[in-house]
N, C-alpha and C positions, 0 to 999 in steps of 0.2 A: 125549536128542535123537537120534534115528534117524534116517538120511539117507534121502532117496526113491530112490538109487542111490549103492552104494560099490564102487569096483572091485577093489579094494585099494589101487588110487594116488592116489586122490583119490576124495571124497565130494561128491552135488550134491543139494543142499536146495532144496526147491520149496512154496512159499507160507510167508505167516506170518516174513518176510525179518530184521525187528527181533528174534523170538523169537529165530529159529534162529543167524542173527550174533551179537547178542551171546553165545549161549553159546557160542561156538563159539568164540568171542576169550578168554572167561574160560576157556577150556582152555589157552592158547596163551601163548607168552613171548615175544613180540616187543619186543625195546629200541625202537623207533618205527614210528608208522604215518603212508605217506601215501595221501593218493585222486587218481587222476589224473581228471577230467573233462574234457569240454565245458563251452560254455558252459551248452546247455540241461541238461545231466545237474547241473549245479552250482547250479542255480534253480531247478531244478523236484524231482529225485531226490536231491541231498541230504540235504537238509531231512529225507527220509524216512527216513534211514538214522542221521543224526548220533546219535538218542537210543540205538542202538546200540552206539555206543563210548563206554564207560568212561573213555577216559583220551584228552591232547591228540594232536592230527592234524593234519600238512600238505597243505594243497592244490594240488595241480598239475592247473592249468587252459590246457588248448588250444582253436586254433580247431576248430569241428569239421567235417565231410566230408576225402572219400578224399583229394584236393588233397594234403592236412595229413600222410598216410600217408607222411611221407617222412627222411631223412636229417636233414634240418634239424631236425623239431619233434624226431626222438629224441633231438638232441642238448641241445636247448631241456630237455627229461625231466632226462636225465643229469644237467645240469650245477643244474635244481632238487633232484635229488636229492641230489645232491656240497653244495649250499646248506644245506638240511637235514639233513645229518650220519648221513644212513641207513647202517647200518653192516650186515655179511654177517644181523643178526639182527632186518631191518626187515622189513615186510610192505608191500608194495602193492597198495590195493583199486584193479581197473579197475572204475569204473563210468559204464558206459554201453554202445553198439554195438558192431560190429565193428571197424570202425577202433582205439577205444581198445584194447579186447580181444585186438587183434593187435598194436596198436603200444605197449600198457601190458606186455605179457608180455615182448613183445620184449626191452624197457627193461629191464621186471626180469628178464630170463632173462641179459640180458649185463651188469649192472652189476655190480660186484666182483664177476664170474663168477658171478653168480646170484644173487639175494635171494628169499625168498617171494612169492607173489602170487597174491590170489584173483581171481576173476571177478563180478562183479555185471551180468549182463545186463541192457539195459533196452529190447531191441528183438525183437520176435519173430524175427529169423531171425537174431539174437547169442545167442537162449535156445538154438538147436537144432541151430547151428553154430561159429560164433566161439568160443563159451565153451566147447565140449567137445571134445577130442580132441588138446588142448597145440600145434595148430601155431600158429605167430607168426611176424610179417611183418611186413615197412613196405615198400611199393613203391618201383622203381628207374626213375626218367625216366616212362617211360607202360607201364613191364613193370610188371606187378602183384604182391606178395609175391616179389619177385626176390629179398629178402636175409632170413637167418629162421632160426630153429630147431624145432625140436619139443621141450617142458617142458611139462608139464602143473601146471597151475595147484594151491595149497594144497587149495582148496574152489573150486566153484561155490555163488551162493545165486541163485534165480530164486523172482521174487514175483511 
């Protein structure tokens, strides 16, 4: 499996999303995975991904729009993922827009000081911006990406 771009820091896979995830899992040793969604990304873009992973998976489901980009829902994240028992050697897929994209890394860039997490964009301007270049965010009051890091995600996979 060859990536469509490798920087050295991460790898981002484009088309053919089932082939290139799963193998890309079956290289990988994570003690648990979860998938953060929306609702629509959890109904419509799941479904398309699940025959990809191998083995069981938690789901952490928010409301979705910018609103949601905030303090609250990361903590709503955190505290599913403290639920779920994800320890420094879990992975988090974000799939779906930017919002998750920015508010899924976030999550995983600050939970037990970092966990993995890939990106699964599902929006043309999450394929071209949110998922590449590691910045992460969740908005503060009506300032936008006021609180955030820079971490660049395990993988990118865009289909």
């Amino acid at each position: 499996m060859k990536p469509f771009l490798n920087n050295n820091n991460y790898s981002i896979y484009i088309n053919n999303i089932n082939t290139h995830l799963s193998e890309w899992l079956a290289d990988q040793k994570f003690s648990k995975i979860a998938i953060l969604t929306d609702e629509n990304t959890l109904e419509y873009c799941l479904p398309i991904i699940k025959k990809s992973l191998k083995k069981d998976f938690h789901t952490i489901t928010i409301t979705s729009g910018e609103q949601h980009k905030n303090i609250k829902t990361s903590l709503y994240i955190w505290n599913k993922m403290n639920e779920f028992q994800l320890d420094r050697h879990s992975l988090l897929i974000n799939l779906g827009g930017g919002v998750i994209g920015d508010m899924g890394g976030f999550c995983a860039g600050t939970y037990k000081r970092g966990i993995s997490f890939i990106q699964i964009p599902t929006t043309l301007l999450s394929m071209v911006d949110a998922s590449v270049g590691g910045k992460l965010g969740i908005d503060l009051n009506e300032h936008k990406n006021m609180s955030g890091l820079f971490k660049n995600p395990n993988a990118v996979f865009i289909d």
